[in-house]
N, C-alpha and C positions, 0 to 999 in steps of 0.2 A: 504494500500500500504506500502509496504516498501521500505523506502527511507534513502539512504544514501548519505550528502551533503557535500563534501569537497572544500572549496575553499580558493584562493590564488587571491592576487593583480593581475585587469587587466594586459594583456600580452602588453608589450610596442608596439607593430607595430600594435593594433588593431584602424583602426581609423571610427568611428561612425559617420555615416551619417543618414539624414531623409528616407536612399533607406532601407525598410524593406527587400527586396531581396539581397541587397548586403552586409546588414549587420549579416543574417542568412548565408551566405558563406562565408564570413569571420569568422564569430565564429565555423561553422564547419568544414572550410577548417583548420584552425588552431587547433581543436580536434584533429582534423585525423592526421596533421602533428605529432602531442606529441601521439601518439596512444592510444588516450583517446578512438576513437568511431569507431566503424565499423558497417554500413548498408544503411536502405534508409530512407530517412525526404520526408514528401512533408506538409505544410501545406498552406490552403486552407480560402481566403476569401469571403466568399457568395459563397460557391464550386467550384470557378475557382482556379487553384492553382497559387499560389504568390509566392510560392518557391519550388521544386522537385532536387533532387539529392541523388546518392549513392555515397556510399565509403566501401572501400575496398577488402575483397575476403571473398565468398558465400563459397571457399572451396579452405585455401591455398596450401594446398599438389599439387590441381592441376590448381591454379592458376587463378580458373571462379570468375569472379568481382558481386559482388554483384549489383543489379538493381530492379524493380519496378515490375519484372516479378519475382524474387527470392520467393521463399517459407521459411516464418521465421517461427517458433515453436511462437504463439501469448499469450501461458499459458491462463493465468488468463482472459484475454481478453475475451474468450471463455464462460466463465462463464456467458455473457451478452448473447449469444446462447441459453443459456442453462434456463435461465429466461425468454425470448421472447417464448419456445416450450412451456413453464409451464403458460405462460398469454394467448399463444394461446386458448390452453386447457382451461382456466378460461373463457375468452370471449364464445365457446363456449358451454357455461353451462356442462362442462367435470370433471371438478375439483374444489374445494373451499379451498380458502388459510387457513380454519380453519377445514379442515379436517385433523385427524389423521393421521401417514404414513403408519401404520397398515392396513386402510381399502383397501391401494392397494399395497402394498404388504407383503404378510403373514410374513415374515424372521423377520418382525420388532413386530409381534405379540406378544410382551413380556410386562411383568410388569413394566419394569426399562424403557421402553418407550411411556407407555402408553399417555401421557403427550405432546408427539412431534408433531407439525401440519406442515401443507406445509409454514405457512409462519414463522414460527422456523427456517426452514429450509434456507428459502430465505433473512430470516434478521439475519445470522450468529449467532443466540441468542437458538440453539438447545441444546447446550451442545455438539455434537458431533466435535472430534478435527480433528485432518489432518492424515490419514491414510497411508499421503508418509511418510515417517522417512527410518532412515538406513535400516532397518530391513528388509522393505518391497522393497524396490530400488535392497536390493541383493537377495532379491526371488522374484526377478517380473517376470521371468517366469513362474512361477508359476500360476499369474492370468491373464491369456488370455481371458477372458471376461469383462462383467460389473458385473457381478450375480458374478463372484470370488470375484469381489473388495465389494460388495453387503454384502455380508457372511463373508468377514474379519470383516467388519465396526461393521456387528450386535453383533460379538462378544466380543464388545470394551463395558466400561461402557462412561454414561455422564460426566464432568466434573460437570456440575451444573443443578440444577434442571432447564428447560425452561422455556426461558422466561423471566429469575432472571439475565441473565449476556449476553455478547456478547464475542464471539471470533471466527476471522473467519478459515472458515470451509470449505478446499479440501472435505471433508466424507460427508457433509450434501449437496451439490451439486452433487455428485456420488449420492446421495439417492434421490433427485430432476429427474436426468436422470431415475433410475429404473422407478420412480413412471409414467414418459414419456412413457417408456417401456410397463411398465402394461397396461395404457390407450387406445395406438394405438397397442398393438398386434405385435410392430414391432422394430427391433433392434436400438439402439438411434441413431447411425450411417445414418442406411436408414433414420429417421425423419428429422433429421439436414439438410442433403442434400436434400430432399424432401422439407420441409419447410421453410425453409431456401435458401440454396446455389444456387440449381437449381432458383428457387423461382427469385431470383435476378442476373440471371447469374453468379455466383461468382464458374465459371470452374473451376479456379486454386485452389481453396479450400476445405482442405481434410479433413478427419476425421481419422489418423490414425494410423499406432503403429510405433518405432524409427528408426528400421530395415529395412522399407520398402526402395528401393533405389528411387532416384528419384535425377536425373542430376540436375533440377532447386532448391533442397531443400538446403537450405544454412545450413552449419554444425556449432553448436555454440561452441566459447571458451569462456575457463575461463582464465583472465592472470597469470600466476603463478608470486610467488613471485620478480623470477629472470626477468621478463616481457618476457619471454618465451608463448606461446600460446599452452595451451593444449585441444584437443577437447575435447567433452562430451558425444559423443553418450552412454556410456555406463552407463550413471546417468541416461538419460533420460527414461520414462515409458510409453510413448504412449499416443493417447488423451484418454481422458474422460470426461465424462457433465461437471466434474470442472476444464477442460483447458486442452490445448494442442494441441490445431486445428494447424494446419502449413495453412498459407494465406499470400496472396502476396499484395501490396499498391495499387495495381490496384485494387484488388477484394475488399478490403477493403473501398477505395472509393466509390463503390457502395451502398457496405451497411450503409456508412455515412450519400450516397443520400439519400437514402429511407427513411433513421430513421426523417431525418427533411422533406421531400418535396412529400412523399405520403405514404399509408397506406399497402401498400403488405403486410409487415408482422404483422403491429398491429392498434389498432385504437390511437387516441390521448390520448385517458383517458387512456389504457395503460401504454403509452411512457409514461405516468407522473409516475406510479409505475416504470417501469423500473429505469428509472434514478436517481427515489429515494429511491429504493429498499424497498419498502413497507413502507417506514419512514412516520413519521406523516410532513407533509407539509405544508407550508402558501401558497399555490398556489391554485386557482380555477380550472386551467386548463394548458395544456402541453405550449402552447403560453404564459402564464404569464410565465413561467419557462425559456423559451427559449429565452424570452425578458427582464429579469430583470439583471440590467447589474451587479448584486452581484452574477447571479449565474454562476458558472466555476465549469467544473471537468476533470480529469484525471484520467482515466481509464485505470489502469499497469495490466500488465502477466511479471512473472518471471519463468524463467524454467533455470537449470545449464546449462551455456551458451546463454540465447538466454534474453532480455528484451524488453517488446514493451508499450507502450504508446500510449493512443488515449487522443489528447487533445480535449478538449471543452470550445470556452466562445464564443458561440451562441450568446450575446447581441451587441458583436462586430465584428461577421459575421464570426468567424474565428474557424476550426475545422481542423484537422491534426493528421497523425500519424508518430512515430517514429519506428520504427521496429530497431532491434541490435542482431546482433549472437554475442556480448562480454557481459558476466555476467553483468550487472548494466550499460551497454551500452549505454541506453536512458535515464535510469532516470538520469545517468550521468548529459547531457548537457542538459536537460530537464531545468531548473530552466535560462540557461541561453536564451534559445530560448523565453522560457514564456516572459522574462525582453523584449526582443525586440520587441514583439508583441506588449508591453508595453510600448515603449519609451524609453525603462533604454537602459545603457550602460550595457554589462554582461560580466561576469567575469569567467576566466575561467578555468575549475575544475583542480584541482591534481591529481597528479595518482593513483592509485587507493591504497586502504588502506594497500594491505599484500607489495606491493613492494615499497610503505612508509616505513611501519615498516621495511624491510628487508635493505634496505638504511639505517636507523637509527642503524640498528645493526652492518652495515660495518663502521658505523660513530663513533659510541660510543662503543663499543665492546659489548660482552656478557657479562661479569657480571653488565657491569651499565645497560643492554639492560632488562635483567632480576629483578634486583633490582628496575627498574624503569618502569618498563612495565606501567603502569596506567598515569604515567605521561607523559610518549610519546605518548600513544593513546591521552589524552585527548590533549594533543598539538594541535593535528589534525581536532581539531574542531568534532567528528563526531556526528552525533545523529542516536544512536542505537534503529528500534523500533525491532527486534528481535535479536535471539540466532545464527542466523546461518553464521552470517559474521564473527566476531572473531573466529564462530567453523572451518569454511572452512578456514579462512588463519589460525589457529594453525595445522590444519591437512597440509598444505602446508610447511608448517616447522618442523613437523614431519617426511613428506615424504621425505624432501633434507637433513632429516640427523641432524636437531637442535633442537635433544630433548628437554634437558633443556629449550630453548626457547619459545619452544610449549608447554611444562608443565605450563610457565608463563602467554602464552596467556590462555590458556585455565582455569587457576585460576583465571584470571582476568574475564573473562566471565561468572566465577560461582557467582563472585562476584556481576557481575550486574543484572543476571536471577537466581538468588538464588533457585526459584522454578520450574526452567525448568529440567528435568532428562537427557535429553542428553548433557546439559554441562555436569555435573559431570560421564557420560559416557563417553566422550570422554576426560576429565582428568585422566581418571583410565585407557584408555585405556594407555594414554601418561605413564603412570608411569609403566606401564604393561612393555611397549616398553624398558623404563630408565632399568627395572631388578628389580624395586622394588614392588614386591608381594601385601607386607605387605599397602601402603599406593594406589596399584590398588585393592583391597579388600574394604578397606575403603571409597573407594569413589565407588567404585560399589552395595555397600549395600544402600548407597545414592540416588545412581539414581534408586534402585529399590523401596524406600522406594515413590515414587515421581512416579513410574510407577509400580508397582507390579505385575501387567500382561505380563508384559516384561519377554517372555521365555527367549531370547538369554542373555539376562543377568542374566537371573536366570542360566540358563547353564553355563554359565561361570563361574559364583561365584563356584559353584558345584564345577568342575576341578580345579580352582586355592584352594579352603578349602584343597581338596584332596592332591592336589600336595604340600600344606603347613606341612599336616601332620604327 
């Protein structure tokens, strides 16, 4: 998961009581007042819910409120779908988690793969990386199928040999789906809903691509710096086995039911892979797991604009989702709803990081804003586990016109992901932007040295050499 935790001194008018119901609307009534959060919470004791409420709008342009019936982009969540199709298949003696991927589907027939099994795949330890990046976001028309995205993936090399490392993996979950594909003869779409959706009445839940319209589907933003709210549809890519279902809290519930109180979709020795993802366990069985009060987990989807959350701490009866059409939405007050579930008083978050930073900069001007970059983020308390939130708020400050500024962000981020190639891609682009050639060259030889399959910046470099010449 990635999480990003900003926090500040409890807010003075918060006053805590033993009402776990009154104290969850108070901490998110006062979210929504600072427009930290927008969507729907409901969590749930012994599956009766102990707290339900939305906030704010499924679609402000025209002004439809978000609710329980809304359709949120679930991302990452989906991924648990797409593990439950692959254990079905295992339970009925269809597939073995140490089969090759090769043996069902030929695309992967290669030497540089030979080495990959289904459960590579399923314990993010495949070597295959994330196939969304820039690149593919602005040619996703391009891949109107699963077999397009299939055939990009196979032409990617491993990061590591499998096995040997972990990093998780949008590509090895699209590669999970085909192999679904292969098995049943039938498009991953129809299985899902088939085995799944239908399966548990879960109507309102779709499998499908960003375009489609649909009055109940809530549209997700991103805050801009200026705390303006920009939609997203045109970031987004449609589902796929690695996320993106759109599901509503209603339907969701169900599938919560089911996972704890009967077998529709798996048996119990199952559910104990699923929730551990194949990990080696101290557990006998799904009931020890579900009853040790050490175990808890949270289970995020992130997609631009949309963040959701499925909590779990099973040993004290308590299970819940957060659905959010604002970028980092739920993880947002996530930490602080945990605390109350808890007892704790909670505290509650800041705004969010780029219109942080962009306050600091009308605070402190641009040359200290810039000289000091590193030391204003680290103010902030943040804990960075990826590249892509300093890269989205320096592109946010690029787009309103604060080169220089975004130059700084975006050097400070090469500095923390040293080895990741889209920072130093999108520092070259920054400098592209500035008019300086000479040091967008240098840092695009960088990012390709770190990605060397990278046409679009192999093209690039090409035209800028040329036009230096």
């Amino acid at each position: 998961m990635k999480k990003i935790i900003i926090l500040i001194l409890l807010f003075p008018c918060f006053v805590f009581s033993n009402d776990v119901n009154k104290n969850l609307e108070n901490f998110l009534d006062e979210c929504y007042k600072q427009n930290l959060f927008s969507g729907s919470v409901c969590i749930m004791k012994n599956f009766k819910p102990i707290f339900e409420k939305s906030y704010g709008s499924s679609n402000v342009q025209l002004n439809n409120l978000n609710s329980f019936d809304t359709k949120y982009n679930i991302a990452s969540i989906g991924k648990m779908f797409t593990l439950i199709l692959i254990l079905q298949l295992i339970e009925n003696g269809e597939l073995n988690e140490n089969d090759n991927i090769a043996k069902y589907l030929p695309l992967f027939d290669k030497e540089k793969f030979k080495d990959v099994t289904v459960k590579h795949l399923i314990t993010h330890s495949s070597g295959f990386g994330d196939f969304i990046n820039p690149e593919f976001i602005q040619n996703k028309n391009n891949y109107n199928s699963l077999n397009d995205i299939l055939k990009l993936i196979s032409e990617t090399n491993l990061s590591f040999p499998p096995g040997t490392e972990k990093e998780y993996s949008n590509s090895g979950y699209c590669i999970l789906g085909g192999i679904v594909e292969s098995i049943t003869g039938k498009s991953f779409g129809d299985v899902i809903n088939e085995k799944i959706f239908k399966t548990l009445g879960m109507n309102n839940t779709e499998y499908k691509m960003p375009s489609d319209y649909d009055q109940l589907k809530a549209i997700g933003y991103i805050q801009g710096i200026k705390g303006n709210l920009n939609p997203t549809g045109n970031m987004l890519i449609g589902s796929t086995p690695a996320g993106g279902v759109y599901s509503t809290i209603n339907d969701m519930l169900k599938f919560d039911f089911s996972l704890f109180n009967d077998n529709k979709l798996l048996t119990d020795n199952s559910k104990l892979l699923l929730f551990s993802e194949f990990k080696d366990v101290k557990y006998n069985s799904f009931s020890d797991m579900i009853n040790d009060p050490g175990f808890g987990s949270m289970i995020a989807g992130g997609a631009p604009g949309f963040n959701s959350l499925y909590l779990l701490l099973p040993s004290k009866g308590y299970t819940g989702f957060i659905f959010s059409n604002f970028d980092n939405g739920a993880e947002r007050v996530e930490k602080g709803i945990v605390d109350i579930l808890n007892g704790k008083t909670p505290e509650i978050p800041k705004p969010m990081l780029g219109i942080y930073l962009f306050k600091k900069l009308n605070e402190l001007g641009s040359e200290y804003f810039i000289n000091n970059i590193s030391a204003i983020v680290n103010e902030a308390s943040v804990q960075f586990e990826h590249d892509g939130v300093l890269n989205n708020i320096g592109y946010q400050f690029l787009n309103n016109g604060f080169i220089n500024e975004a130059i700084a962000i975006f050097k400070y981020n090469v500095e923390i992901f040293p080895n990741i190639s889209n920072c130093y891609d999108s520092l070259a682009e920054a400098y592209l932007e500035s008019g300086d050639k000479t040091k967008a060259i240098e840092f695009y030889e960088l990012a390709l040295k770190l990605d060397p399959d990278n046409k679009r910046i192999t093209d690039t470099l090409k035209k800028l050499n040329n036009l230096s010449r």
